[in-house]
MIFIGU-593216 format. One line per 5 residues: number of its first residue (from 0); for each residue x, y, z of C-alpha. Coordinates in steps of 0.2 Angstrom, whole numbers, plus 5000, padded with zeros to 4 digits. Layout:
BEGIN
NUM) X Y Z | ...;
# end
This chain:
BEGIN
0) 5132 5023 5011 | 5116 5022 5021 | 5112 5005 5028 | 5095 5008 5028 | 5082 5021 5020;
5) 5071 5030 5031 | 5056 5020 5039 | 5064 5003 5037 | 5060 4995 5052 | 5061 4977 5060;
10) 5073 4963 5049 | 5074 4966 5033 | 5076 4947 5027 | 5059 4944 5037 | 5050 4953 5023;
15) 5058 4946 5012 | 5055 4927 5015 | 5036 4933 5021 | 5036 4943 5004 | 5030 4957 5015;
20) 5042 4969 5006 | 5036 4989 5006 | 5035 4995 4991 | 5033 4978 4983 | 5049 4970 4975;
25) 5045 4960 4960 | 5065 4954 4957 | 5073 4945 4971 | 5091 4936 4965 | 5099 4924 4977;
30) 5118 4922 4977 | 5123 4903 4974 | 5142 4898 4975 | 5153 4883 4975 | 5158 4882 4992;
35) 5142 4888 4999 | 5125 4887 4991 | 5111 4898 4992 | 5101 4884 4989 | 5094 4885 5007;
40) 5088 4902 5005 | 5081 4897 4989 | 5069 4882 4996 | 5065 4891 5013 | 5057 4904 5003;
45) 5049 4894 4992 | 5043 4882 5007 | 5036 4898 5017 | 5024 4903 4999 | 5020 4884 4999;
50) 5013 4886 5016 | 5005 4902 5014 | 4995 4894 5002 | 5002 4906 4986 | 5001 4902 4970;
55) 5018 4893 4963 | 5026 4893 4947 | 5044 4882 4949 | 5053 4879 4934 | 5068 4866 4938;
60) 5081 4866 4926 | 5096 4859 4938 | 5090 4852 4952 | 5075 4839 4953 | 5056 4844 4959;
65) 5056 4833 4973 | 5074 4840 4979 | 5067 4859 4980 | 5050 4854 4986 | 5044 4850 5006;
70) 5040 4835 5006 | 5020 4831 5000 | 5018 4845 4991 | 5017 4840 4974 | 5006 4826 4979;
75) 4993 4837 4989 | 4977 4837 4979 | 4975 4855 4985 | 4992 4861 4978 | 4994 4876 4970;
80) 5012 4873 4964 | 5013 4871 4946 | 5031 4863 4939 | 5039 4863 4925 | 5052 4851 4924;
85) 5069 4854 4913 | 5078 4842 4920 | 5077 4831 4904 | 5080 4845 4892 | 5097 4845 4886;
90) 5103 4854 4871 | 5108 4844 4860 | 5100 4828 4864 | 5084 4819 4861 | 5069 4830 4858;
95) 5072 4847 4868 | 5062 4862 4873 | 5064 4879 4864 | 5066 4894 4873 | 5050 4899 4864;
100) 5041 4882 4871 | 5049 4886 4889 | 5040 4903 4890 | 5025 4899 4882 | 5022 4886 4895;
105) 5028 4898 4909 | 5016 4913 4903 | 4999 4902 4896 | 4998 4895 4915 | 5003 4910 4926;
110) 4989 4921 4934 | 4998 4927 4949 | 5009 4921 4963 | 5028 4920 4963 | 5040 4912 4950;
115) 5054 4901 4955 | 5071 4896 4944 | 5083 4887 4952 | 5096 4889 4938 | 5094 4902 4927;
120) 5114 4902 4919 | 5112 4884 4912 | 5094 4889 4902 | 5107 4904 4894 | 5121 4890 4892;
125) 5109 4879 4882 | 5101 4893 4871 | 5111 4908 4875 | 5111 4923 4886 | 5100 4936 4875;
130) 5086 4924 4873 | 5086 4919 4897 | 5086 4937 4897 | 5073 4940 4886 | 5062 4926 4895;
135) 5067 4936 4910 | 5059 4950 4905 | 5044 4943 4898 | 5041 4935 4918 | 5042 4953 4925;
140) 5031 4960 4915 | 5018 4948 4916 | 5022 4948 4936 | 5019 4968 4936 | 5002 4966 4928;
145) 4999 4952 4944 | 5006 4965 4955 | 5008 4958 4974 | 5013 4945 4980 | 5018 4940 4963;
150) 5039 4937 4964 | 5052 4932 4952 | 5063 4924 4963 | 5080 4918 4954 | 5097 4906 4959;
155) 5110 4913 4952 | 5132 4911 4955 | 5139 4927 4952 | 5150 4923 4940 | 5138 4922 4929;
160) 5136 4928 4912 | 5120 4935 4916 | 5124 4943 4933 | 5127 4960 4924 | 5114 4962 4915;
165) 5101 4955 4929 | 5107 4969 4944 | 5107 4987 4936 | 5089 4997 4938 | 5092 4998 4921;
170) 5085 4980 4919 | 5074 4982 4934 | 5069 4995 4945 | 5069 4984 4963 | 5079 4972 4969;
175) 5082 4961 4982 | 5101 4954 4984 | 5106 4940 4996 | 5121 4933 4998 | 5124 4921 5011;
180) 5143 4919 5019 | 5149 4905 5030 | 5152 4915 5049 | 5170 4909 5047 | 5173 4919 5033;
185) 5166 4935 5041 | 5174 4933 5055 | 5190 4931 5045 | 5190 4946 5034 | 5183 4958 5049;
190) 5199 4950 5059 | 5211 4955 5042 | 5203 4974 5038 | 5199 4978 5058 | 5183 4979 5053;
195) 5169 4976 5065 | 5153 4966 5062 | 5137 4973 5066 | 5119 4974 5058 | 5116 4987 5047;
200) 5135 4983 5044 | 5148 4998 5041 | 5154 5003 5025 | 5171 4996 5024 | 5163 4976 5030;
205) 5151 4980 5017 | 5164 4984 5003 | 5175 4970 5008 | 5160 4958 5010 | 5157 4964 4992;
210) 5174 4960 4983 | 5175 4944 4993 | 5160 4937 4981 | 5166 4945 4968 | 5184 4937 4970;
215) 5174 4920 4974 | 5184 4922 4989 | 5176 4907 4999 | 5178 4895 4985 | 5195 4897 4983;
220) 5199 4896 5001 | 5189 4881 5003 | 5199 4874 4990 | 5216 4876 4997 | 5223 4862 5006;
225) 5230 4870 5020 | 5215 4883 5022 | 5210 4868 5039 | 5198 4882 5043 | 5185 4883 5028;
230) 5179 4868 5020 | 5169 4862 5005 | 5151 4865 5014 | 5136 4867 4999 | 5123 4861 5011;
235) 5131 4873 5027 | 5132 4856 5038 | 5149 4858 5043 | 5143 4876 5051 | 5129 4868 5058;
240) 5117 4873 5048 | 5119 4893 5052 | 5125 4906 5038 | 5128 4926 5038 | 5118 4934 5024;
245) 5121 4949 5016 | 5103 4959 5012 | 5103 4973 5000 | 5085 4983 4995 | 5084 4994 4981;
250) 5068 5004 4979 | 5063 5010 4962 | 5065 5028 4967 | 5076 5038 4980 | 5092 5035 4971;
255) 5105 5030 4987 | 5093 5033 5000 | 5080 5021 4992 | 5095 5007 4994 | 5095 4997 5011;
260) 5106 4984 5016 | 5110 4973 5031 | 5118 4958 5039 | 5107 4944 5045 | 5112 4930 5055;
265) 5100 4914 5050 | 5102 4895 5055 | 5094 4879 5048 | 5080 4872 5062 | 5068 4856 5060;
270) 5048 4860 5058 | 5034 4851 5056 | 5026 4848 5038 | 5006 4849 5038 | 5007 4840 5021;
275) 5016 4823 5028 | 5009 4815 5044 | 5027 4808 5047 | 5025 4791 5047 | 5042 4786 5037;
280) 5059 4791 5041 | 5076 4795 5033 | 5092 4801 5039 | 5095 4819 5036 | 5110 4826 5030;
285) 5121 4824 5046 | 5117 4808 5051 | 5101 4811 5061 | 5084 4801 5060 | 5072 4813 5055;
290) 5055 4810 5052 | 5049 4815 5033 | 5036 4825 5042 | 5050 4837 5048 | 5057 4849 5037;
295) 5071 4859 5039 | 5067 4881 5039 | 5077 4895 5041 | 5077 4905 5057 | 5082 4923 5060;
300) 5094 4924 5073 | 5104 4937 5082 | 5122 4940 5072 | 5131 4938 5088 | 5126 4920 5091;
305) 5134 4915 5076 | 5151 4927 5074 | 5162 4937 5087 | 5158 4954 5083 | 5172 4961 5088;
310) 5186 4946 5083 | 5201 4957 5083 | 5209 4956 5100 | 5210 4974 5112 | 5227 4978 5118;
315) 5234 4966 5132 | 5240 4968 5149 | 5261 4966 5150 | 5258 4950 5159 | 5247 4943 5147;
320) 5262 4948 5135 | 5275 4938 5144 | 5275 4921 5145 | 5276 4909 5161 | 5295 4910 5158;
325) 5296 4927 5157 | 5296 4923 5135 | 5289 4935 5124 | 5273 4927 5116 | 5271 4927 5095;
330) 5258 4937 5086 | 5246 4920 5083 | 5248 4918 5102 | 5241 4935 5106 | 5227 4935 5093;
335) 5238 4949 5082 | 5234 4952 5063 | 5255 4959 5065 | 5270 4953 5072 | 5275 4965 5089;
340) 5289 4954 5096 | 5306 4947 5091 | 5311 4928 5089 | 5327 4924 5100 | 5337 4923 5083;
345) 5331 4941 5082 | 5337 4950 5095 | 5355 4941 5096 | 5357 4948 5077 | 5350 4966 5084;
350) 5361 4967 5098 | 5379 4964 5083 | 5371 4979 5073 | 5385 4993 5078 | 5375 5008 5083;
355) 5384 5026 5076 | 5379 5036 5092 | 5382 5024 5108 | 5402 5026 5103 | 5402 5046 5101;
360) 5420 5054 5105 | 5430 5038 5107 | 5446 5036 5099 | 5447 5056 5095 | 5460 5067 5104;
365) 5452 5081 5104 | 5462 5091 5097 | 5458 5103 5081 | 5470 5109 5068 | 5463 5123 5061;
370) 5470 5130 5044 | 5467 5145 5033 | 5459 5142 5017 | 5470 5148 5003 | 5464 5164 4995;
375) 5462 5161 4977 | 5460 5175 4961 | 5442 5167 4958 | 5435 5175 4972 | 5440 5192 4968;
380) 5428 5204 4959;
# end
Protein backbone atom coordinates (compact mmCIF):
# COMPACT_ATOMS: atom_id res chain seq x y z
CA UNK A 1 0.00 0.00 0.00
CA UNK A 2 1.85 3.15 -0.98
CA UNK A 3 1.19 6.16 1.11
CA UNK A 4 2.03 8.19 -1.59
CA UNK A 5 2.49 8.15 -5.45
CA UNK A 6 5.77 9.38 -6.81
CA UNK A 7 6.24 13.21 -6.87
CA UNK A 8 3.87 13.92 -4.22
CA UNK A 9 5.53 16.45 -2.37
CA UNK A 10 4.77 18.94 0.66
CA UNK A 11 0.98 18.25 2.55
CA UNK A 12 -1.34 16.76 0.80
CA UNK A 13 -4.42 18.62 2.63
CA UNK A 14 -2.68 21.97 1.81
CA UNK A 15 -3.66 21.24 -1.94
CA UNK A 16 -6.50 20.30 -1.27
CA UNK A 17 -8.06 23.38 0.91
CA UNK A 18 -5.85 25.81 -1.85
CA UNK A 19 -7.37 23.51 -4.60
CA UNK A 20 -3.97 23.43 -5.82
CA UNK A 21 -4.36 19.60 -6.52
CA UNK A 22 -1.80 18.10 -9.51
CA UNK A 23 -3.58 16.62 -11.69
CA UNK A 24 -6.70 18.43 -10.92
CA UNK A 25 -9.54 16.59 -8.78
CA UNK A 26 -12.91 17.56 -9.73
CA UNK A 27 -14.62 15.19 -6.71
CA UNK A 28 -13.57 15.93 -3.31
CA UNK A 29 -16.15 14.08 -0.52
CA UNK A 30 -15.87 15.02 3.16
CA UNK A 31 -16.72 12.54 5.76
CA UNK A 32 -19.44 13.87 8.13
CA UNK A 33 -20.29 11.74 11.42
CA UNK A 34 -22.41 11.92 14.45
CA UNK A 35 -19.98 12.25 17.08
CA UNK A 36 -17.64 14.39 15.04
CA UNK A 37 -18.50 16.47 12.13
CA UNK A 38 -16.73 17.19 9.07
CA UNK A 39 -18.42 20.37 8.93
CA UNK A 40 -15.38 22.36 9.74
CA UNK A 41 -13.46 20.95 6.89
CA UNK A 42 -16.44 21.75 4.95
CA UNK A 43 -16.67 25.67 5.54
CA UNK A 44 -12.78 26.11 5.94
CA UNK A 45 -12.72 25.12 2.33
CA UNK A 46 -15.41 26.94 1.35
CA UNK A 47 -14.15 30.17 3.43
CA UNK A 48 -10.37 29.78 1.78
CA UNK A 49 -12.40 29.92 -2.19
CA UNK A 50 -14.45 32.93 -0.71
CA UNK A 51 -11.36 34.69 -0.16
CA UNK A 52 -9.57 33.61 -3.19
CA UNK A 53 -12.07 35.47 -4.87
CA UNK A 54 -13.49 32.10 -6.80
CA UNK A 55 -16.60 31.80 -8.12
CA UNK A 56 -19.14 29.96 -5.67
CA UNK A 57 -22.17 27.85 -6.20
CA UNK A 58 -23.40 26.58 -2.41
CA UNK A 59 -26.65 24.81 -2.37
CA UNK A 60 -27.87 24.27 1.42
CA UNK A 61 -30.08 21.73 1.94
CA UNK A 62 -29.43 21.07 5.93
CA UNK A 63 -27.82 23.68 7.33
CA UNK A 64 -28.62 27.55 6.79
CA UNK A 65 -26.61 29.97 4.44
CA UNK A 66 -25.47 32.25 7.04
CA UNK A 67 -24.40 29.17 9.23
CA UNK A 68 -21.82 27.78 6.38
CA UNK A 69 -20.76 31.30 5.22
CA UNK A 70 -17.99 33.79 6.96
CA UNK A 71 -19.44 36.30 8.01
CA UNK A 72 -20.31 39.31 5.23
CA UNK A 73 -20.08 37.37 2.57
CA UNK A 74 -23.41 37.20 1.38
CA UNK A 75 -23.86 40.74 1.81
CA UNK A 76 -20.65 42.01 -0.14
CA UNK A 77 -21.67 43.73 -3.24
CA UNK A 78 -18.58 42.19 -4.85
CA UNK A 79 -19.62 38.66 -3.94
CA UNK A 80 -19.29 35.90 -6.18
CA UNK A 81 -21.19 33.29 -4.01
CA UNK A 82 -24.42 32.26 -5.55
CA UNK A 83 -26.96 30.23 -3.04
CA UNK A 84 -29.35 28.23 -3.38
CA UNK A 85 -31.24 27.81 -0.44
CA UNK A 86 -33.17 24.27 0.34
CA UNK A 87 -33.85 24.77 3.67
CA UNK A 88 -37.67 25.44 2.98
CA UNK A 89 -37.97 22.47 0.59
CA UNK A 90 -39.42 19.72 2.26
CA UNK A 91 -41.00 16.76 0.50
CA UNK A 92 -44.15 16.53 1.20
CA UNK A 93 -45.05 20.05 2.31
CA UNK A 94 -46.20 23.27 0.97
CA UNK A 95 -44.93 24.00 -2.62
CA UNK A 96 -41.55 21.99 -3.01
CA UNK A 97 -38.60 22.00 -5.46
CA UNK A 98 -38.30 18.99 -8.06
CA UNK A 99 -35.18 17.38 -8.53
CA UNK A 100 -35.59 18.68 -12.09
CA UNK A 101 -36.08 22.62 -10.71
CA UNK A 102 -32.89 21.91 -8.35
CA UNK A 103 -30.57 21.08 -11.26
CA UNK A 104 -31.85 23.40 -13.47
CA UNK A 105 -31.08 26.31 -11.24
CA UNK A 106 -27.80 24.68 -10.37
CA UNK A 107 -26.73 24.31 -14.19
CA UNK A 108 -28.52 27.69 -15.80
CA UNK A 109 -26.21 29.80 -13.35
CA UNK A 110 -22.80 27.76 -13.22
CA UNK A 111 -19.88 29.04 -15.46
CA UNK A 112 -16.98 27.82 -13.45
CA UNK A 113 -15.81 27.90 -9.88
CA UNK A 114 -16.48 25.18 -7.19
CA UNK A 115 -19.83 23.62 -5.98
CA UNK A 116 -20.57 23.17 -2.59
CA UNK A 117 -23.64 20.70 -0.96
CA UNK A 118 -23.66 20.53 2.47
CA UNK A 119 -26.04 17.56 2.67
CA UNK A 120 -26.36 15.51 -0.33
CA UNK A 121 -28.13 12.13 1.49
CA UNK A 122 -31.31 14.18 2.55
CA UNK A 123 -31.75 15.53 -1.30
CA UNK A 124 -31.86 11.38 -2.11
CA UNK A 125 -34.06 10.93 1.07
CA UNK A 126 -36.61 13.46 -0.30
CA UNK A 127 -36.55 12.28 -3.95
CA UNK A 128 -34.49 9.22 -3.94
CA UNK A 129 -31.10 8.07 -4.41
CA UNK A 130 -31.10 7.50 -8.49
CA UNK A 131 -32.26 10.85 -9.15
CA UNK A 132 -29.01 12.89 -6.16
CA UNK A 133 -26.91 10.63 -8.12
CA UNK A 134 -28.04 11.69 -11.38
CA UNK A 135 -27.77 15.40 -10.34
CA UNK A 136 -24.38 14.35 -9.33
CA UNK A 137 -23.31 13.49 -12.46
CA UNK A 138 -24.92 16.16 -14.32
CA UNK A 139 -22.53 18.68 -11.77
CA UNK A 140 -19.31 16.84 -12.84
CA UNK A 141 -19.75 17.02 -16.07
CA UNK A 142 -20.51 20.41 -16.50
CA UNK A 143 -17.39 21.00 -13.92
CA UNK A 144 -15.08 19.06 -16.41
CA UNK A 145 -16.09 21.21 -19.36
CA UNK A 146 -15.06 24.38 -16.57
CA UNK A 147 -12.07 22.42 -15.87
CA UNK A 148 -9.69 24.04 -12.95
CA UNK A 149 -10.47 25.24 -10.25
CA UNK A 150 -13.99 24.25 -10.81
CA UNK A 151 -14.66 21.46 -7.68
CA UNK A 152 -17.64 19.56 -6.58
CA UNK A 153 -17.16 19.50 -3.08
CA UNK A 154 -19.74 17.25 -1.04
CA UNK A 155 -20.76 16.57 2.95
CA UNK A 156 -21.49 13.28 3.35
CA UNK A 157 -21.96 10.50 6.64
CA UNK A 158 -20.77 7.33 5.57
CA UNK A 159 -23.56 5.48 6.09
CA UNK A 160 -25.06 6.80 3.57
CA UNK A 161 -26.92 5.27 0.90
CA UNK A 162 -25.08 7.06 -1.64
CA UNK A 163 -21.51 6.54 -0.19
CA UNK A 164 -21.23 3.41 -2.46
CA UNK A 165 -21.93 4.55 -5.50
CA UNK A 166 -20.19 8.13 -5.00
CA UNK A 167 -16.40 6.38 -4.18
CA UNK A 168 -15.60 3.76 -6.94
CA UNK A 169 -13.58 5.20 -10.26
CA UNK A 170 -16.33 3.75 -11.87
CA UNK A 171 -18.54 6.91 -10.85
CA UNK A 172 -15.57 9.16 -10.96
CA UNK A 173 -12.15 8.89 -11.92
CA UNK A 174 -10.42 11.28 -9.02
CA UNK A 175 -11.09 11.55 -5.62
CA UNK A 176 -10.37 13.30 -2.84
CA UNK A 177 -11.37 11.50 0.65
CA UNK A 178 -11.27 13.18 4.10
CA UNK A 179 -12.17 11.91 7.11
CA UNK A 180 -11.56 13.74 10.16
CA UNK A 181 -10.85 11.59 13.68
CA UNK A 182 -10.89 13.09 17.10
CA UNK A 183 -6.85 12.38 18.37
CA UNK A 184 -8.24 10.41 21.25
CA UNK A 185 -9.59 7.92 19.00
CA UNK A 186 -6.21 7.58 17.15
CA UNK A 187 -4.38 7.55 19.92
CA UNK A 188 -6.80 4.71 21.25
CA UNK A 189 -6.76 2.30 18.46
CA UNK A 190 -2.74 2.61 17.77
CA UNK A 191 -2.61 2.01 21.76
CA UNK A 192 -5.10 -1.40 21.04
CA UNK A 193 -3.34 -2.87 17.58
CA UNK A 194 0.31 -1.56 18.60
CA UNK A 195 0.12 0.28 15.80
CA UNK A 196 2.33 3.51 15.46
CA UNK A 197 1.07 6.92 14.10
CA UNK A 198 3.03 8.61 11.67
CA UNK A 199 2.41 10.77 8.38
CA UNK A 200 2.18 8.85 5.47
CA UNK A 201 0.55 6.46 8.04
CA UNK A 202 1.56 2.54 7.87
CA UNK A 203 -0.86 0.14 6.46
CA UNK A 204 -2.27 -1.59 9.31
CA UNK A 205 -3.17 2.33 11.18
CA UNK A 206 -4.54 2.76 7.82
CA UNK A 207 -6.73 -0.28 7.64
CA UNK A 208 -7.91 -0.01 11.12
CA UNK A 209 -8.58 3.81 10.76
CA UNK A 210 -10.61 2.33 7.83
CA UNK A 211 -12.94 -0.14 9.61
CA UNK A 212 -13.17 2.34 12.56
CA UNK A 213 -15.44 4.62 10.11
CA UNK A 214 -16.98 2.01 8.68
CA UNK A 215 -18.09 0.58 12.10
CA UNK A 216 -19.02 4.27 13.03
CA UNK A 217 -16.75 3.41 15.76
CA UNK A 218 -16.47 7.07 17.39
CA UNK A 219 -20.19 7.31 17.50
CA UNK A 220 -20.90 4.47 19.39
CA UNK A 221 -18.09 5.15 21.92
CA UNK A 222 -19.23 8.57 22.34
CA UNK A 223 -22.38 7.19 23.09
CA UNK A 224 -21.53 4.74 25.85
CA UNK A 225 -21.96 6.00 29.37
CA UNK A 226 -18.89 4.86 30.61
CA UNK A 227 -16.58 5.54 27.56
CA UNK A 228 -15.45 9.14 30.11
CA UNK A 229 -12.85 9.48 27.48
CA UNK A 230 -14.81 10.31 24.06
CA UNK A 231 -17.67 12.47 24.16
CA UNK A 232 -20.36 13.87 22.07
CA UNK A 233 -18.16 16.75 20.25
CA UNK A 234 -19.77 17.79 16.50
CA UNK A 235 -18.16 21.15 16.63
CA UNK A 236 -14.49 19.55 18.06
CA UNK A 237 -14.67 22.06 21.20
CA UNK A 238 -14.12 19.57 23.72
CA UNK A 239 -10.57 18.64 21.75
CA UNK A 240 -10.07 22.18 21.52
CA UNK A 241 -10.57 22.75 18.25
CA UNK A 242 -7.88 20.24 16.75
CA UNK A 243 -8.82 16.85 14.66
CA UNK A 244 -6.56 14.15 12.89
CA UNK A 245 -7.58 13.78 9.19
CA UNK A 246 -7.40 11.05 7.09
CA UNK A 247 -6.43 12.22 3.34
CA UNK A 248 -6.80 9.82 0.55
CA UNK A 249 -5.96 10.88 -3.41
CA UNK A 250 -6.90 8.86 -6.25
CA UNK A 251 -5.61 9.91 -9.71
CA UNK A 252 -7.38 8.97 -12.76
CA UNK A 253 -4.64 6.69 -13.87
CA UNK A 254 -1.71 4.62 -12.28
CA UNK A 255 -3.97 2.18 -10.71
CA UNK A 256 -2.32 1.78 -6.85
CA UNK A 257 0.54 3.91 -7.44
CA UNK A 258 -1.93 6.85 -8.70
CA UNK A 259 -3.49 6.55 -4.89
CA UNK A 260 -1.95 8.77 -2.08
CA UNK A 261 -2.96 8.90 1.41
CA UNK A 262 -1.95 10.57 4.67
CA UNK A 263 -2.64 11.69 8.16
CA UNK A 264 -2.88 15.37 8.83
CA UNK A 265 -2.94 17.02 12.05
CA UNK A 266 -5.26 20.33 11.78
CA UNK A 267 -6.53 22.62 14.69
CA UNK A 268 -9.17 25.43 14.54
CA UNK A 269 -7.48 29.10 14.92
CA UNK A 270 -9.13 32.73 14.92
CA UNK A 271 -8.42 35.20 11.68
CA UNK A 272 -9.37 38.14 10.65
CA UNK A 273 -12.45 38.47 8.01
CA UNK A 274 -11.67 41.33 5.33
CA UNK A 275 -15.55 41.33 4.60
CA UNK A 276 -16.58 42.53 8.39
CA UNK A 277 -14.61 45.42 10.13
CA UNK A 278 -15.54 43.97 13.55
CA UNK A 279 -17.47 46.24 15.11
CA UNK A 280 -20.11 43.73 16.85
CA UNK A 281 -19.34 40.90 19.12
CA UNK A 282 -20.72 37.48 19.95
CA UNK A 283 -19.50 34.58 22.09
CA UNK A 284 -18.07 31.90 20.19
CA UNK A 285 -18.65 28.39 20.85
CA UNK A 286 -16.59 28.08 24.06
CA UNK A 287 -17.54 30.89 25.77
CA UNK A 288 -15.20 33.41 24.50
CA UNK A 289 -15.92 37.03 23.14
CA UNK A 290 -15.00 37.10 19.73
CA UNK A 291 -15.41 39.88 17.48
CA UNK A 292 -17.55 38.99 14.17
CA UNK A 293 -14.65 40.19 12.25
CA UNK A 294 -12.75 36.99 13.43
CA UNK A 295 -13.32 33.79 11.95
CA UNK A 296 -12.23 30.73 12.83
CA UNK A 297 -9.76 28.57 9.94
CA UNK A 298 -8.24 25.57 9.92
CA UNK A 299 -4.39 25.21 10.48
CA UNK A 300 -2.05 22.36 9.35
CA UNK A 301 -0.14 21.50 12.20
CA UNK A 302 2.57 18.78 13.05
CA UNK A 303 0.69 15.30 13.96
CA UNK A 304 2.86 15.06 17.05
CA UNK A 305 1.33 18.15 18.57
CA UNK A 306 -1.92 16.70 18.82
CA UNK A 307 -1.43 12.74 19.49
CA UNK A 308 1.49 10.62 21.19
CA UNK A 309 2.91 8.90 18.30
CA UNK A 310 4.29 6.27 19.86
CA UNK A 311 1.22 5.71 22.77
CA UNK A 312 2.03 2.17 23.67
CA UNK A 313 4.50 2.04 26.62
CA UNK A 314 8.28 0.44 26.00
CA UNK A 315 9.20 -2.16 28.38
CA UNK A 316 9.93 -0.99 32.10
CA UNK A 317 12.87 -1.11 34.31
CA UNK A 318 12.18 -3.83 37.46
CA UNK A 319 11.88 -0.85 39.71
CA UNK A 320 9.39 0.80 37.91
CA UNK A 321 7.53 -2.71 38.00
CA UNK A 322 7.41 -2.86 41.77
CA UNK A 323 5.80 -0.69 43.69
CA UNK A 324 6.87 1.61 46.79
CA UNK A 325 6.05 -1.48 48.96
CA UNK A 326 7.65 -3.86 47.06
CA UNK A 327 3.77 -4.65 45.30
CA UNK A 328 3.58 -5.75 41.79
CA UNK A 329 1.84 -2.82 39.77
CA UNK A 330 -1.49 -3.83 37.49
CA UNK A 331 -1.39 -3.70 33.80
CA UNK A 332 -3.61 0.00 33.73
CA UNK A 333 -0.71 1.20 36.09
CA UNK A 334 2.04 0.25 33.69
CA UNK A 335 0.42 1.54 30.64
CA UNK A 336 -0.13 -2.27 29.32
CA UNK A 337 -2.76 -3.33 26.50
CA UNK A 338 -2.26 -7.12 28.71
CA UNK A 339 -2.28 -8.19 32.04
CA UNK A 340 1.60 -9.30 33.15
CA UNK A 341 1.19 -9.61 36.90
CA UNK A 342 -1.00 -11.64 39.40
CA UNK A 343 -3.51 -10.24 42.04
CA UNK A 344 -2.72 -11.39 45.80
CA UNK A 345 -5.82 -13.74 45.46
CA UNK A 346 -3.86 -15.18 42.44
CA UNK A 347 -0.83 -16.31 43.52
CA UNK A 348 -2.38 -17.78 47.06
CA UNK A 349 -4.59 -20.15 44.72
CA UNK A 350 -1.21 -20.79 42.55
CA UNK A 351 0.91 -21.77 45.25
CA UNK A 352 -2.49 -24.92 46.34
CA UNK A 353 -2.07 -26.14 42.65
CA UNK A 354 -0.22 -29.59 43.46
CA UNK A 355 2.60 -29.65 40.94
CA UNK A 356 3.31 -33.54 39.52
CA UNK A 357 7.13 -33.17 39.37
CA UNK A 358 8.16 -31.21 42.72
CA UNK A 359 7.16 -34.63 44.65
CA UNK A 360 8.96 -37.20 42.19
CA UNK A 361 10.17 -40.63 44.02
CA UNK A 362 8.14 -40.08 47.45
CA UNK A 363 6.30 -42.67 48.99
CA UNK A 364 7.89 -45.54 46.42
CA UNK A 365 10.09 -48.24 47.91
CA UNK A 366 12.02 -48.68 45.31
CA UNK A 367 11.75 -51.92 44.75
CA UNK A 368 10.63 -53.63 41.32
CA UNK A 369 8.80 -56.83 40.86
CA UNK A 370 9.46 -57.97 37.78
CA UNK A 371 7.40 -60.91 36.08
CA UNK A 372 7.35 -62.95 32.96
CA UNK A 373 4.52 -62.28 30.62
CA UNK A 374 2.68 -65.49 29.99
CA UNK A 375 3.48 -66.88 26.55
CA UNK A 376 0.23 -67.38 24.88
CA UNK A 377 -0.73 -69.67 21.45
CA UNK A 378 -1.64 -66.17 19.55
CA UNK A 379 1.80 -65.42 19.13
CA UNK A 380 2.90 -68.45 17.44
CA UNK A 381 3.17 -68.78 13.65
Amino acid sequence: MPARSLGDTGSLLSGVFDNVQIPHQTLCVINDGIAFSGLNVFKDILSRAIRRGEEITLISILHSPETLLPNGSTSSASSKVNVIDLNSSISGYGDEETIESIKEKILSTYTSGQIFIDALDILAEDYSSSKALSLVRNILGIIKKAKAPSRLVLLLPPHSTLYASLIPPTFNSTLTLLTPHPPRLVEHLSKSYLSPISSPPSPNLWMILENATKRSLNDDLSFKADSSAFEFDPTWTHHGGCAVVQVLIRKPTGGIKGISRSLEGVKLIESENENDNGANSDFGSQGVIRGKGLQLQLQIVPLDRLVDLNPFSRPAAQGEIMGKQGESKTHSELDLPFNLSLTDEQKRKRAEVPLPYAHEGEGASGDLIWEDEEETDDEEI
